[in-house]
Structures are given as structure tokens and as C-alpha cells.
N, C-alpha and C positions, 0 to 999 in steps of 0.2 A: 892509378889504384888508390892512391891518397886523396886524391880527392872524393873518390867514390865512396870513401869509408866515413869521409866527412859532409857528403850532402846529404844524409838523412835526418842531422840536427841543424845545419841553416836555420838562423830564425830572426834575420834580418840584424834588429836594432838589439832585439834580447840576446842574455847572455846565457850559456853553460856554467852548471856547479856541480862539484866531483862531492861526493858524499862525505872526503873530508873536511869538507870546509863547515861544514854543520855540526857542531853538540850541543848535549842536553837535549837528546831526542824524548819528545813525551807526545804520546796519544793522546789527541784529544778527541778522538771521532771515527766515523766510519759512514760512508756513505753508499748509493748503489752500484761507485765502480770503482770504490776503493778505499783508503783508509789516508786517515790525518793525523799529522804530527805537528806538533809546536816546535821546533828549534831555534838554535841562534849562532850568528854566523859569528866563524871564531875570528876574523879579520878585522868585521864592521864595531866599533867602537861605538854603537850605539844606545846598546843599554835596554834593549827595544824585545821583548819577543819574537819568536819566529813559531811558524808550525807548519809540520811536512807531514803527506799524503804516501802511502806504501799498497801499490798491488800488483799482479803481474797483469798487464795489459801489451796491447799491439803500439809499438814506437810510434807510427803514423798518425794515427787517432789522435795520440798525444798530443802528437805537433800541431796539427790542423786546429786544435782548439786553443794551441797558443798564438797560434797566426791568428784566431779571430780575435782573443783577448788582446793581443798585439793592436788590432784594425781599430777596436774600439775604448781606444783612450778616452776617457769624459772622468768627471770629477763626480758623476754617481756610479760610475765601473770599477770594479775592485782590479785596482793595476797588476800585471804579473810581470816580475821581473826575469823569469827565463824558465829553464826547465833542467832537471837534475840529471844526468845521463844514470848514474846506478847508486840505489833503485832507482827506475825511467818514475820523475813527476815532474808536477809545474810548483815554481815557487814563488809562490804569492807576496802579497803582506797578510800581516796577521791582523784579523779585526776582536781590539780586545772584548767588547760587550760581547759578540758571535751575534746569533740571530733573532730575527725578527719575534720568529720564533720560539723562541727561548723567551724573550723581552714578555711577549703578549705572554706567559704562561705563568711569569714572575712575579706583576704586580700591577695596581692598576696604574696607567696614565695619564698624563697631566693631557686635556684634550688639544692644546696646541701642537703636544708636541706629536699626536695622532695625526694631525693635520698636516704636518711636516715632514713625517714620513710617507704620508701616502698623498703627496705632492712632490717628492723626491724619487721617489718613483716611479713615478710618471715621467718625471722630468726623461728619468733614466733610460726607462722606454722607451719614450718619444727620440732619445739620442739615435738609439737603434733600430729604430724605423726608417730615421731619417739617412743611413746611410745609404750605398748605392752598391747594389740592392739590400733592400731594407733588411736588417738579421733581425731575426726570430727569437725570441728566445725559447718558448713552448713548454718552460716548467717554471713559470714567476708564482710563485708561491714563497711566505712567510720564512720556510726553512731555508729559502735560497737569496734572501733580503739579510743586508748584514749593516751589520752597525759600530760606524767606531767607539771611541772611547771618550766622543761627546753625542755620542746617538743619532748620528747622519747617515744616510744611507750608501751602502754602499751594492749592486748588483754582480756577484761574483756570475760567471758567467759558463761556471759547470757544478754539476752535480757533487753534495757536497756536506759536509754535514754541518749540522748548528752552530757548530762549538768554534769552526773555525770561518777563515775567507772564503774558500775556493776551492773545488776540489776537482780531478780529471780523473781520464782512464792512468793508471800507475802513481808514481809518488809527488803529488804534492807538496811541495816545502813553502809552507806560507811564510814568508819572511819579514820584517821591515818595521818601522815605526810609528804608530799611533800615537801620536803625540798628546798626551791627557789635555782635555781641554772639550771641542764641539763633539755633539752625536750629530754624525752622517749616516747617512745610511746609501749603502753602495749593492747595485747590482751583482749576482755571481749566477756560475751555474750557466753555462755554455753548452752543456753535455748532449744537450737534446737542440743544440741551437744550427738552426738552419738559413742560407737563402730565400728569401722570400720563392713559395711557389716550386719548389725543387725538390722536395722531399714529399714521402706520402706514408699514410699514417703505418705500415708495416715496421717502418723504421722505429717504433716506440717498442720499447722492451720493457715484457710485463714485472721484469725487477723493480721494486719499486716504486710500483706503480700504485699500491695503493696509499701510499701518500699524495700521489698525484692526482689518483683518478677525480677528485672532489674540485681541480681544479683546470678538467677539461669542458670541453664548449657542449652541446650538444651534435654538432652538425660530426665535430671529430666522431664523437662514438657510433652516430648513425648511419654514417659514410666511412668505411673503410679507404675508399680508394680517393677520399677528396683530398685535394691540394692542400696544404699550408699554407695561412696565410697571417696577414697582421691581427685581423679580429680575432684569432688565437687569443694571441696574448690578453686583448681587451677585456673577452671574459673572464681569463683567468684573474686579471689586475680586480674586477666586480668582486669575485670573492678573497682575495686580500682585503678589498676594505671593509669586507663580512665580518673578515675577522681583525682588523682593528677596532671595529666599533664595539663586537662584544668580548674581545679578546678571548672566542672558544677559536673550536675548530671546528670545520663545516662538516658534516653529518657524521658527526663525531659517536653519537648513539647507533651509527650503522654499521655493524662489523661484516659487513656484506658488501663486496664488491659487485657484483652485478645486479644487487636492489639500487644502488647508488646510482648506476648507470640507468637502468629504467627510470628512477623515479626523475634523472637529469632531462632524460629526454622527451619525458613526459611533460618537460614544463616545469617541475621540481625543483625550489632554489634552496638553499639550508635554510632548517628553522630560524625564526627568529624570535630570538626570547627577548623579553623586556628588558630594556637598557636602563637602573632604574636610578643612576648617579646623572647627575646636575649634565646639561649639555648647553650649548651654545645654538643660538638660531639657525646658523650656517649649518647645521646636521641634518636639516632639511635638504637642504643644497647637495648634500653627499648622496643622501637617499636617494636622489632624485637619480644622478650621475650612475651611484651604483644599479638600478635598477635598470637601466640603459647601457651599462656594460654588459650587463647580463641576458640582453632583449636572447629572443630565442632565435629572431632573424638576425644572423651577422652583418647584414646591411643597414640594419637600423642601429649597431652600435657606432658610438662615436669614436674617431679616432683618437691617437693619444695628443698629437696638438689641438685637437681641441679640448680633450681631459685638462689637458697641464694647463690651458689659461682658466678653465674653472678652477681647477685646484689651485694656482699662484691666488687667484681671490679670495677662496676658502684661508689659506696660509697667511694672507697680509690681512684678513682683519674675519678672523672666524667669528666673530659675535654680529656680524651684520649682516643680513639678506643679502648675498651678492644675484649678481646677474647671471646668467647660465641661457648655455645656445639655445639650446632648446626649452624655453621656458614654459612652465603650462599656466598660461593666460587666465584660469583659473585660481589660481593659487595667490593670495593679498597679500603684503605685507602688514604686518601690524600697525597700525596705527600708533601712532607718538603721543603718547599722556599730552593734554593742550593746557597750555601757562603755566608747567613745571619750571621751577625754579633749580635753577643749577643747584650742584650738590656742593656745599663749602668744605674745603679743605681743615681737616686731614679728612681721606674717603672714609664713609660708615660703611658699614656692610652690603647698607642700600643700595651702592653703588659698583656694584660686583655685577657683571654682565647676568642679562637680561634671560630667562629659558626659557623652553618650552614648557606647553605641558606636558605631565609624565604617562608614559605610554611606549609602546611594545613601538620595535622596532617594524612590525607587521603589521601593525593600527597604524604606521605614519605612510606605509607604501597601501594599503588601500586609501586612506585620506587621500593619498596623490593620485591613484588610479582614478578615484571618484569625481578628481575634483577642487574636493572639500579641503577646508583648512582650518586648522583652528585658528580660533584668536588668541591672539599672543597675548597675554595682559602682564604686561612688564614691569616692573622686574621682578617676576617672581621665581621662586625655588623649587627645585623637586628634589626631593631625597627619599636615599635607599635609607635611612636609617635618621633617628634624632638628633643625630649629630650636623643633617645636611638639612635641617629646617634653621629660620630665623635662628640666631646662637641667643643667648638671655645676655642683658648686662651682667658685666661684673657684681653691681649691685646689687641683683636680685639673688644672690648664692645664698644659702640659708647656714654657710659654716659657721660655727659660732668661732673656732679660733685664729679667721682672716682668712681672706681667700686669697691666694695666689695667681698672678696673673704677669705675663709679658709687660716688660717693663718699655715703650712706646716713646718715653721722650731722645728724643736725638741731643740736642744740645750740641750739636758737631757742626763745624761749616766743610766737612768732607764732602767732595763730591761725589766720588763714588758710591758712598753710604747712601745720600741721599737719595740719587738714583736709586738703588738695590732698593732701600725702603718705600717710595713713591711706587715700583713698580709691585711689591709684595702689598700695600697698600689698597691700592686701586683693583687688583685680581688680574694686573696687567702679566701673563704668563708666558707669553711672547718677547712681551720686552726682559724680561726675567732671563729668557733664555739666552736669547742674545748677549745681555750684559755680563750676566754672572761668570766670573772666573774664579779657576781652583783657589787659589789663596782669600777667595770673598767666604767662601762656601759657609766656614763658621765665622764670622766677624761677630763680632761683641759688640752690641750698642751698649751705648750710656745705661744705666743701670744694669747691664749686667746680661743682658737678655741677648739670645742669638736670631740671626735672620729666622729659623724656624720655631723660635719662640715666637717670632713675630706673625708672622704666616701661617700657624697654630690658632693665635691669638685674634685674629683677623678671618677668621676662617675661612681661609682662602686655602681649599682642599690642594687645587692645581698645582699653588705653588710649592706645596708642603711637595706633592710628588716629586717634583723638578728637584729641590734641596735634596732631599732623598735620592732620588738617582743619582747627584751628584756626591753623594756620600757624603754629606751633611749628617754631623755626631747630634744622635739624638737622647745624648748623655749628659749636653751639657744642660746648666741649670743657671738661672738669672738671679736678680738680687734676693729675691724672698726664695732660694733654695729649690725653688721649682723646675723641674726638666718640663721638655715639652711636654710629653707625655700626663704631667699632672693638669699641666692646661686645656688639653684636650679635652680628657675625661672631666672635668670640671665645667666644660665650654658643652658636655654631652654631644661634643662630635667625634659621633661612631666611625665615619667613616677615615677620619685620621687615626682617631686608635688603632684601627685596625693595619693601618699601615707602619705606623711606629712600633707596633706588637710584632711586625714582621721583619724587624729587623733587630739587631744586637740590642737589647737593650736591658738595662736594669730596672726592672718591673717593682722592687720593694726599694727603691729611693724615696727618701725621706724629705721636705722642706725645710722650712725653718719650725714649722710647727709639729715638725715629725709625722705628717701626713702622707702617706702612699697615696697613690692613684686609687688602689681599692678603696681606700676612707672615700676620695671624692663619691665613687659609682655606688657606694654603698650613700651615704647622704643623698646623694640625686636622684636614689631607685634606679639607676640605669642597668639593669640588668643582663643588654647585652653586653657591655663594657666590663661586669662582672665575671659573665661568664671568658669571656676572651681573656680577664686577667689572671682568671683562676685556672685556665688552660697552662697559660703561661707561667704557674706555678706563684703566683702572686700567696706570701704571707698572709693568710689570717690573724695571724697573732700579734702584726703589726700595733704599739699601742702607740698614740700620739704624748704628745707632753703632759695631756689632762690624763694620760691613762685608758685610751677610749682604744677598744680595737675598731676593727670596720663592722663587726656586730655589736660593739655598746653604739657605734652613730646612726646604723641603721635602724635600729631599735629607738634611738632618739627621736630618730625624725619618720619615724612612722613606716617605715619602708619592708613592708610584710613579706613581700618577693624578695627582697632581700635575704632576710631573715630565713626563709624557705631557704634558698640556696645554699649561704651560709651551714645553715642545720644538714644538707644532704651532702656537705663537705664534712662532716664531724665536727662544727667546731664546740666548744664547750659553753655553751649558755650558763654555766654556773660561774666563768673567771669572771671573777674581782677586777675592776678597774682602781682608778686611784679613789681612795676614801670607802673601797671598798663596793664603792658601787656596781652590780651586778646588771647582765643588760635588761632584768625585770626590771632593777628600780626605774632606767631612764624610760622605759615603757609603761611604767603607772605612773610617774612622774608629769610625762606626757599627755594621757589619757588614750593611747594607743589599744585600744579594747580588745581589737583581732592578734593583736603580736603578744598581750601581756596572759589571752587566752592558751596562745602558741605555745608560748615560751612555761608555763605554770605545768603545763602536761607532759613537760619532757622527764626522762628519766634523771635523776639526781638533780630536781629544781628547788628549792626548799620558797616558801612564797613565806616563811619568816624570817629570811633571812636580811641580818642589817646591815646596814651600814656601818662605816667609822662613828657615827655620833648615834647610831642606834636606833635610824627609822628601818624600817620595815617598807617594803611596798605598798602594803595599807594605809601608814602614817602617809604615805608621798601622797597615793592619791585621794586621800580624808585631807590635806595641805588644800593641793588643787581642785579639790571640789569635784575628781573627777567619780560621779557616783556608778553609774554601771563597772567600773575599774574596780570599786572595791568592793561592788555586791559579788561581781567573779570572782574574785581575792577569797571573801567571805566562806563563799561556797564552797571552795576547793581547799576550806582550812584555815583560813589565815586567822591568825591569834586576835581577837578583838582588843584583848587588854591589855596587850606588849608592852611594855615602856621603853622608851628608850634614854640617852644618857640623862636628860631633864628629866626623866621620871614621867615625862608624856605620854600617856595612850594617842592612840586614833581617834577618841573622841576630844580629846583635850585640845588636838587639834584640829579638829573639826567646828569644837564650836569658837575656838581663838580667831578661826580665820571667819565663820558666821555661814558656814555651808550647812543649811540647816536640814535637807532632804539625806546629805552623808551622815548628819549626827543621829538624824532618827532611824537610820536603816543601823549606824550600829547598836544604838539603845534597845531596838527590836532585837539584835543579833546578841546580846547579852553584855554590853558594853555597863562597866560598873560607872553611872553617873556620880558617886561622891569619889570616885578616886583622887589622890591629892597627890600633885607634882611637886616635884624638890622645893620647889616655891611656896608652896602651900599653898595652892590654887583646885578649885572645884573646877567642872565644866564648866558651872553658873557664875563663876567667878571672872573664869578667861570672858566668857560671852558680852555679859557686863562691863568690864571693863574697856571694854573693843566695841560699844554700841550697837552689837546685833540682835537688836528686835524681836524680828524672830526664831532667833535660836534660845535666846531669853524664854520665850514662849511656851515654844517645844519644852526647854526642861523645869519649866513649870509648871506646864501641864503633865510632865512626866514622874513629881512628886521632888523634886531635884528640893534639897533642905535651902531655905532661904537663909535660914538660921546659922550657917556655916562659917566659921568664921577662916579668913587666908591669911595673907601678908599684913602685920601689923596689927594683927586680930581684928581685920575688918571683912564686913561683911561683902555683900555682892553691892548689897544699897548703898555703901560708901562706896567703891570702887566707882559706882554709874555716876554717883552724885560728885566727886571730883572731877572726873572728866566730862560733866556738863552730860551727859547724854541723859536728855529729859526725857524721853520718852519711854526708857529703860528704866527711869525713876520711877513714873506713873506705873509701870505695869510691876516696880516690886516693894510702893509703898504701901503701908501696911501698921494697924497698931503697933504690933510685934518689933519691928526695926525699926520703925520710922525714928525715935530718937537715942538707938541704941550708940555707945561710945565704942573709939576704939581705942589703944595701945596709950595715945595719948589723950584721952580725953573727948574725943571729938566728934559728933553727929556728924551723920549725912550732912543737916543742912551748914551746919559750921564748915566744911568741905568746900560748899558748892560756893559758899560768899567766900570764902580761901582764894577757891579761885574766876573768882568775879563770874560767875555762870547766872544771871539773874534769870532766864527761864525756869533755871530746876531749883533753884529758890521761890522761887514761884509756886514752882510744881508742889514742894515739902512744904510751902506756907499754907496751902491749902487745902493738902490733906492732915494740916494740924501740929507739925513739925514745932516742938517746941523752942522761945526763943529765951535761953538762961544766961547768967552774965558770962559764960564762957563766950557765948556769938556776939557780946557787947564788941568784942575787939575790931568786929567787921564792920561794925557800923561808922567807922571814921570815914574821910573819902566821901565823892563824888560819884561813885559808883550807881547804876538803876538797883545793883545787888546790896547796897549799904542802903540804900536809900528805902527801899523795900521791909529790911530789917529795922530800918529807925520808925516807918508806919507802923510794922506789926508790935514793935515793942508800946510804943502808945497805947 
């Protein structure tokens, strides 16, 4: 009798656990035949999670699916170490990432490491085929793909939920230790798992089934009464790698279980949308494979030994044409650039593997239908966003207050460093994987900079992902103050933003220059980068050291979409930066015509307002000459005659710097041509003394008093005639000044031999300049200008 009460748990090598030996029971799941727990075993000193499965099911069922997980021990099978008597479960190990499916739903992936899951897969498969008689699994899909806690796979081998290993009929207690370190990915999910040939399809229960149904063959739904066989699985493995490549889910727009099924058997495979991030050559090769998993004849699919040696070649060197069984003889490889020159160490970005061109996942399976192939023309890029083209040098940044950038030199003779940065270098994402261990994850090169500053910096997307999942702190910050996050957005690669945006991060960190990320996106006009930081609640009001928010720099630098954004966030166009500069001044400052028009029409803009030293926006752009800036300015008000702290108008500056189309738009606009600055300077004064010709011109043909006297009671003709400028002499000599004194005594032409100018001695000798013994002084000397004076005195 004791025995008989004891052979319905038999279960060879595995062992029983009594419900006390578990606490800290926590749900993490629920699947189609039961529910999952996380535990931990209160004996095993490991330190390790656990998680247990709770439902009421039939004992037998149970067992029978631990006898199979029993049979099939492999190092992509999620192990299970016995089964719970109350509540009746199996208890597994716990896989800390969960699944496949969870992973594809979280964020994008590095493409090696796509490669390696859907090559361990396979592998896993292929295990299970090859036993005697081959076991089925009949539900491989994404939710039933598990991954440790360095993303390897692991195949649990019943039905099961995301979150955890493994799940059966009753309680599963996933138990045991993942040890931080490789992603595996392991097989699970047993629940539907049969003998080859033994089972027939009545046996699928519609619980659950529509998660599955996207991942049966056609011949299943068409045939009722046909056999189970290996090419089951085949198809289903085609669309797993559907969905590693676009990480959706397959007719995921279909809330309809029986269009699903017609449109399957119709020949209907899941859409394919554009994959439109950077790929490797070898995503041909997958196409190719996938589309053959999927053939609609199950005898034309290939089996899983021969998937797993296409896939080991896709995984040992995904960036090269591999070979494949069935090759279509049509399809070239690209041809090799001929008397390229190797690429010298340290790698440039040129040297980042090779793509495709970019195009829908559904444009490369008719290309292979056809035929046709494109031409590879290597190495070039494709990207979903500005981030994934060509990156600019550093050099080319338009910051005015330094650009911030990973700091690259090593200076270390570590080996492991060197490795880790040779491989994030090169876009080697594979060797990355392999090497990197938890304690690298954040290492600190020589200046200051971390591995994913480097990898940032490098714009090496793949590797940034890999750091990332490895939980690499994207907080830290290198010598110039910079998190990755600022080099990114500065580097306008979107598609790492986008991924450091999606983790913990400190979005209004500061550098050494007090520049956010938002300053970068706002200087670069990157405006999807904008919009992602402004999601993330990025600061507006952030000002750098000069005082600048991310709307005085976009305003700087011209960046109008900016500014739109900015303005539909609220922010204030009126705050003051440092010296008071508002983002109009650095926009007519500029010559920004579209922003400075922007910015003047907003509610509470004042277009006179100063600065610390009292220009106006008119003054800035009557400075820079920029003239449509301040005929807008004009029109919408702006003061002609403002002075500021020099007592300067807009013309005063206008003709100082010799813009002579800005002077006469404001002398038309009512500019008072003798206004006089703290200096005692005219318009005709500044112009004069600065050699502008033709702004001379303008204000004397504008009636400007020649007769004015400025600084030292001299006129405009002394001011020209000192500083030599003859031709300004010529156009303001005249009976009238030609030999009027100033302050001390002294003509124009006394001036011009002062300062040895013999042209414009010249110039005043000939229009009659008189020469009295005050100009005797200048005639000592060797001078053409003494010499000139000692002829005329003769």
C-alpha cells in the first residue's frame, strides 16, 4: 500500500518539495494551465530567486511533462529540478531577464545578439528533434523562449508565462540560480509537447490559443486529423525570427482569430514593415532561411540541422555573406571596393560593418523571389533617424562654449581595457559580448569617460545596446562634465537618444559648461531629439554659464523649428539672459529674419528692449549690417533714435561699421543724422573716421553738416585726414574746411604729415590746403609727406 501511494511521484533522478521548503512566494504570472510564483528555497543558501506556478490540475499530466523535461537535459533547456507535491507544480530555475518576449517588446537590440538568440534556438530545437523519437515541442514562440541573466537562451518546455522559466498543469516553483553574467536563451513550455507522429491536432486546446494561432503551419489548421510532425515546429521557429527582426508581433493588427487562420492558409505570412535601423549583410541570409521555414509545402522546409549550421554562420560572423543550403544561384555577392587601403588604427566610423540598402523587410523577400539583388555598395549606412547617418566631427559643432565629447585616449597598458575598447571601437558587437563582464560594465578610461561614452562617441548604436542591457549607468559623466546622453544628442544620433531616454536617466544634467542636452538639440535644430527631451520633461529654463537657455541658443543659431517648439511649450521669449540679452537680441544679432520676425509678434515682446549696455535689437542688427532684420525691427516699431549707454543710435552705428544701405533705410525711417554720442561724434564723424566711402556719401548727399565739429573740435575732414583715408578727404574737401583748425591749432593737412599719410597730403595740396609755419614742423624728416610740404612751401 506504501508503495502505491508512492508511485504516482516516481520521477527518477528528480526530486519532491513540500510547500515548506519555499518562502517569499510572489506572483509573477499566469499562463494557459496555471499560474507562477517566484520563491526561494529556505535551505539553499544561495541567494538566487525562485518562482512557483499554482493551479489545480490532474497529478499525471504533471508528471509526464516532468519525465520529458527530465529526458531532455541540454544547455538550451530550461532544467527542472522536480515537482512540488502541494500545491501539485514543477520547479524549475528562475530565468531572471523572463522572455523573449518581454526582451523584443522592451527595447531595440544589438543585431548580434538577434543573431544569437535565434541561432540558440535552433540549436535547442535541433536537440529535440534529435532525440529518439524526436519531441515536438508545437508551441515555440517568443513567450515560451526564456532568457537568462546574460540573454542566452533558454527553451522551457511547458506552457508558461513571460515573466518566469517554465510553467505546467499545477504549481510550478521555478527555482535555482542565474548567475549574473551571459544572456542564454533556453527552451521552455513542454505543455503541448509530443512524440513525433503520436498526437493529432484535437489534442490543441483553444485556451490560449490565440497567442498561438500566429504561430501554427498551415497544413495544422487545414487538416484536422493530420499527424504532428518536426516541420511543426519549423514554421513556427520562421516566425520567431519575424519577430526578432522587427521586434512586433505577428498579425498583431488582427483581433480576429479565424481571418488569421484564412489569411495563413491562404498563403498569408505577417506583414512586413520596414526594418529601418542599420543591418548587417548576413540579414539577407536570414530572409532567405526565414522564408523557407515558412514554405507553405512542409517538405520543402528545411530541417532544424540544417537551420543550426546556417545560423552558427549567421552568429560567427553576421556581417559577412555566409553560405546557405539552399542558395539561389541568383543572388551575388557584393563585390569588394578594388585597391582599398586598409583602415589605420584607431577604427573611424568607416570602418563599422558594411549594410544594406534600406528597405522593407517585404522589398528583400520579393528581391529574392525574383532573383534580384541589390548592390551592396560598402560601407554604407542606413538610418531610421539623423542620428544613424555619417555622425559630424567633433569639429564641425557650431557651440560657441566647447563641445563636449568622450574622452578616447587610453594611456593604460590594461588588457582588458584594451580589449573592451578595440572591440567598442571597431563595432565588433560580438566580441563585446563575449568579453564584457559585470564589473567592466562601467569602467572609467583615462579621462574620465565610460565604455558607453565611448560607444556613444563612436557611434556604435549595437554596442550602446549591449552596455545597456547590461545595465551600464548612463549617468555617468567624463572629464568635460558630459553624460553620454550630451554626446549623443550633440553627435545627433537619434537613435541612441532614444534609447538612453528610455532608461533612468538625468535628462537636465549639466557639463562643465552648464549645457543640457536640450542646449545641444536646440543648437543642432534636432528636433526629434527635442521633442523626446521635452517628453522627458527636460528643463527649458536651463541657462548655461553665458546665461543662454536652449531658446537664447536656438535663436542663436538660427534654428526656427526650434523656436516653434520651444514657443508651443510656453517658454518666455521675453527672459533675459546674462547682460540682459533677450532671445530677439541673439536673433538680429544673427541676421535670423524668420525667428527675429517670430519672436517680435509674440505677446509681451518689446523689439526696444536693451540690453546691459543699451543696444536694442536695431542697434545689433544696424552693427551686423543685417538690413532686412532691421527694416522688420523698423516696421513693427522699433525706435530709430534709442541711444544706448554711449549715447549711440542705430545710425551712429550703422555708419561706425560703414553699412551704408542699413544707414539710409534708417535716415529714410526718421533717423536724426546730427545726433551726437557721448563722444561728440556725428554720423559723418564715425563714418569718416572709419574710412567708409560710401556711407560718407549717403550723409552728404543727405545734407549731413560738414561743418560739425566732435572730439577735440574737429571736424569730420580732420578726423579722415589723420587717419590717412584719402579718399574720404577728396569727397569732403571743400573751401569751407579745407584749412579750418582744431582744439589745438591744427589743419586737416597738418594732421595728415602728423601722421606721415603722403597720399592725403597730396590729396589737401591740391585742392589748395594751405601750408603756414604751424606745417613747417612737418617738413623736417625724409618723409614723401615732408618732402611734399618742403615743394609746396617753395
Amino acid at each position: 500500500m506504501e508503495g502505491e501511494s508512492r508511485s504516482p511521484w516516481a520521477l527518477g533522478l528528480l526530486r519532491t518539495f513540500d510547500a515548506g521548503e519555499f518562502a517569499s512566494w510572489e506572483k509573477v504570472g499566469s499562463g494557459g494551465f496555471g499560474q507562477v510564483y517566484k520563491v526561494r528555497h529556505v535551505h539553499w543558501k544561495t541567494g538566487s530567486p525562485s518562482s512557483a506556478r499554482r493551479a489545480c490540475t490532474e497529478r499525471m499530466e504533471l508528471l509526464e511533462e516532468a519525465k520529458k523535461m527530465e529526458m531532455a537535459k541540454f544547455r538550451y533547456i530550461l532544467p527542472v529540478y522536480g515537482i512540488c507535491r502541494e500545491p501539485v507544480g514543477l520547479v524549475m530555475e528562475y530565468m531572471e531577464t523572463g522572455s523573449l518576449e518581454k526582451l523584443l517588446a522592451s527595447e531595440p537590440l544589438p543585431w548580434d545578439l538577434r543573431f544569437r538568440i535565434i541561432h540558440e534556438t535552433a540549436v535547442g530545437m535541433n536537440f529535440l528533434h534529435c532525440m529518439s523519437p524526436p519531441l515536438l515541442h508545437l508551441d515555440l514562440k517568443p513567450a515560451n523562449i526564456l532568457l537568462d541573466a546574460h540573454y542566452h537562451v533558454k527553451h522551457p518546455s511547458l506552457e508558461h508565462s513571460p515573466a518566469v522559466a517554465l510553467v505546467g498543469r499545477g504549481v510550478a516553483l521555478v527555482l535555482g540560480a542565474s548567475m549574473p553574467g551571459t544572456w542564454q536563451c533556453l527552451i521552455s513550455d513542454f505543455g503541448l509537447a509530443k512524440c513525433n507522429g503520436l498526437s493529432h491536432s484535437h489534442d490543441l486546446s483553444m485556451d490560449g490559443l490565440f497567442g498561438t494561432i500566429a504561430y501554427l503551419p498551415p497544413e495544422r489548421i487545414r487538416e484536422k486529423s493530420r499527424l504532428f510532425d518536426t516541420k511543426h515546429d519549423v514554421y513556427s521557429f520562421a516566425i520567431v525570427i519575424w519577430g526578432v527582426l522587427t521586434q512586433k508581433k505577428p498579425f498583431a493588427d488582427e483581433k480576429n482569430i479565424l481571418h488569421i487562420m484564412v489569411k495563413v492558409v491562404k498563403g498569408h505570412r505577417p506583414e512586413l514593415p520596414p526594418i529601418c535601423r542599420p543591418r548587417p549583410r548576413a540579414c539577407r541570409s536570414l530572409l532567405r532561411l526565414m522564408q523557407r521555414c515558412w514554405h507553405g509545402d512542409p517538405r520543402e522546409r528545411p530541417s532544424f540541422q540544417e537551420i543550426t549550421s546556417e545560423t552558427e554562420d549567421l552568429c560567427a560572423k553576421p556581417d559577412d555573406e555566409v553560405k546557405e543550403t539552399a542558395r539561389d544561384p541568383d543572388v551575388r555577392d557584393a563585390p569588394e571596393p578594388a585597391g582599398e587601403a586598409p583602415v589605420p588604427a584607431p577604427p573611424k566610423r568607416a570602418s563599422t560593418p558594411p549594410f544594406d540598402n534600406d528597405c522593407s523587410l517585404s522589398e528583400l523577400l520579393s528581391q529574392l523571389d525574383s532573383g534580384i539583388s541589390q548592390t551592396l555598395e560598402g560601407p554604407e549606412e542606413l538610418s531610421r533617424s539623423s542620428s544613424e547617418s555619417r555622425l559630424p566631427s567633433a569639429s564641425s559643432g557650431k557651440r560657441l562654449s566647447g563641445v563636449s565629447s568622450a574622452v578616447l585616449d587610453l594611456g593604460t597598458t590594461d588588457i582588458q581595457k584594451k580589449k573592451l575598447v578595440d572591440a567598442i571601437m571597431n563595432g565588433d558587437t560580438s566580441r563585446l559580448m563575449k568579453i564584457l563582464q559585470p564589473q567592466d560594465v562601467d569602467l572609467v578610461l583615462d579621462g574620465g569617460a565610460s565604455l558607453l561614452h565611448l560607444a556613444v562617441e563612436a557611434g556604435q548604436e549595437d554596442c550602446v545596446k549591449w552596455l545597456l542591457l547590461n545595465n551600464a549607468n548612463p549617468n555617468l559623466t567624463n572629464g568635460k562634465g558630459s553624460t553620454p546622453l550630451h554626446v549623443a544628442v550633440e553627435r545627433r544620433a537619434r537613435g541612441v537618444v532614444e534609447l538612453l531616454l528610455a532608461r533612468k536617466i538625468s535628462v537636465n544634467a549639466t557639463d562643465e559648461d552648464q549645457w543640457t542636452a536640450l542646449h545641444f538639440a536646440a543648437q543642432n535644430g534636432d528636433e526629434g531629439s527635442t521633442r523626446l527631451l521635452l517628453e522627458r520633461n527636460a528643463s527649458v529654463h536651463e541657462a548655461d554659464c553665458e546665461g543662454r537657455t536652449p531658446m537664447h541658443v536656438a535663436c542663436q543659431h538660427g534654428q526656427e523649428s526650434i523656436v516653434r517648439i520651444l514657443l508651443r511649450r510656453g517658454v518666455d521669449v521675453g527672459l533675459p539672459g546674462k547682460d540682459a540679452w533677450a532671445p530677439l537680441h541673439y536673433a538680429a544679432w544673427q541676421g535670423h529674419l524668420p525667428i527675429v520676425k517670430l519672436l517680435a509678434k509674440q505677446p509681451g515682446v518689446s523689439v526696444n528692449a536693451q540690453t546691459l549696455d543699451g543696444r536694442t535689437p536695431l542697434h545689433l542688427a544696424a552693427q551686423r549690417g543685417h538690413y532686412r532684420v532691421a527694416r522688420i525691427l523698423i516696421d513693427l516699431r522699433s525706435d530709430v533714435n534709442v541711444c544706448n549707454l554711449l549715447a549711440q543710435t542705430p545710425l551712429h552705428v550703422a555708419a561706425e561699421t560703414g553699412h551704408t544701405s542699413t544707414a539710409r533705410l534708417l535716415l529714410h525711417r526718421g533717423a536724426h543724422k546730427e545726433a551726437v554720442t557721448a563722444e561728440g561724434c556725428t554720423a559723418l564723424h564715425l563714418a569718416s573716421r572709419n574710412g567708409h566711402l560710401a556711407t560718407v556719401k549717403l550723409l552728404v548727399e543727405e545734407k549731413a553738416d560738414v561743418l560739425a565739429r566732435g572730439p577735440r573740435n574737429q571736424t569730420a575732414l580732420h578726423l579722415a585726414a589723420a587717419s590717412g583715408h584719402s579718399e574720404v578727404v577728396e569727397e569732403l574737401a571743400s573751401a569751407d574746411v579745407l584749412d579750418l583748425s582744431d582744439e589745438q591749432g591744427l589743419s586737416a593737412l597738418h594732421l595728415a604729415a602728423q601722421g606721415r599719410h603722403t597720399k592725403t597730403v597730396e590729396t589737401l595740396l591740391r585742392h589748395g590746403a594751405h601750408v603756414n609755419l604751424q606745417s613747417l614742423k612737418f617738413q623736417g624728416g625724409h618723409s614723401p609727406a615732408a618732402t611734399l610740404l618742403r615743394r609746396s612751401k617753395t
